[in-house]
C-alpha positions, 0 to 999 in steps of 0.5 A: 701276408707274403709267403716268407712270412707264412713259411715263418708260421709254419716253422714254427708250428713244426718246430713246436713252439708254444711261447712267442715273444715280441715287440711289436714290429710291422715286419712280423705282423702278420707272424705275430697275428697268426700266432695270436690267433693260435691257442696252441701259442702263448704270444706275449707283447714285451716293453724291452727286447731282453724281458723276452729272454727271461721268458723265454729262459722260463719257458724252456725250463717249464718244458716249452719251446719258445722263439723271440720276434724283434727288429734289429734295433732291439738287438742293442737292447737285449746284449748283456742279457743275451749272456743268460742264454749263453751261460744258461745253456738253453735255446733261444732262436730269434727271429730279426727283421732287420732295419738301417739297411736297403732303402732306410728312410730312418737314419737312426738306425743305420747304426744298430743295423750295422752292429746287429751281425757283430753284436751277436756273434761277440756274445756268442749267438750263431748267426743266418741270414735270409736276403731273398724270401726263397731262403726264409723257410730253409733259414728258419727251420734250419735255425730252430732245429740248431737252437733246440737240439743244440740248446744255442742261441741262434738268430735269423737275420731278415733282410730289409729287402724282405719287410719292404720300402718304409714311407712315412 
C-alpha cells in the first residue's frame, strides 16, 4: 500500500464515515480493502457509479456520513444523478483516481478524462486535485470537511501519476 493510499484511509476514519461506495477500481484497492475489513464501514460494491449516489443520499438521510470511490471513466456514468446531490443539498464527497492522463496505455479513456474536471464543475461539484502524494491527506481531509459541513458535493481528483504505469 502506498502512503497516499493509507492517508485516504485515515481521512476517512476521521471524518466518520460509515458507508463506502465503489466500483472496484485498482487504484482504490487497498482503500477499498481496508474499508472492507473495517466493521465499523459498510463498503458496498456498485454495478454503475451513480447507484453510489442514491446510497449515499440514503445514508446521509439515515444519520451516516458517507464517500464515493470511482475511477474518471464513472464520473460520465453518474452526471445526470449527480443533479440528486445538488438539488437535494447533501454531501457527497467522492474520491477519483483519474485515467486518460500520464502514461495512458488505454486510448478509451482519454476522453473522459479530459471532461472528468468540466463535467463536474458544469453540474456543480467543487472540485481538487491531488498531483503528488504529499498532497492526498490535506485534499482528502480538506474535501470531506467541506462536503459535510458545507452539504456539497466535492470531488478529490487523483492524478494518474499516483495509481502508477497500467501494463497490460
Amino acid at each position: 500500500m502506498e502512503a497516499w493510499q493509507q492517508h485516504i484511509i485515515e481521512a476517512i476514519a476521521a471524518a466518520g464515515i460509515r458507508q463506502v461506495a465503489y466500483v472496484p477500481d485498482a487504484g482504490h484497492t487497498p482503500v477499498i480493502q481496508a474499508c472492507e475489513a473495517d466493521p465499523a464501514i459498510e463498503a458496498t460494491v456498485l454495478t454503475t457509479e451513480e447507484e453510489g449516489i442514491a446510497l449515499l443520499a440514503g445514508a446521509w438521510l439515515g444519520g451516516q456520513r458517507g464517500c464515493l470511490l470511482m475511477q474518471s471513466s464513472g464520473v460520465g456514468n453518474c452526471i445526470n444523478m449527480l443533479a440528486l446531490a445538488k438539488a437535494g443539498g447533501f454531501p457527497l464527497p467522492m474520491l477519483v483516481t483519474m485515467r486518460g492522463e500520464w502514461a495512458e496505455f488505454n486510448g478509451w479513456q482519454v476522453p473522459m478524462g479530459r471532461a472528468t474536471t468540466p463535467a463536474l464543475e458544469a453540474i456543480g461539484v467543487m472540485v481538487h486535485r491531488a498531483e503528488r502524494a504529499e498532497e492526498v491527506a490535506d485534499a482528502v481531509s480538506g474535501a470531506f470537511d467541506l462536503a459535510f459541513h458545507g452539504e456539497l458535493p466535492v470531488a478529490v481528483l487523483l492524478a494518474q501519476r499516483l495509481t502508477g504505469r497500467k501494463r497490460w
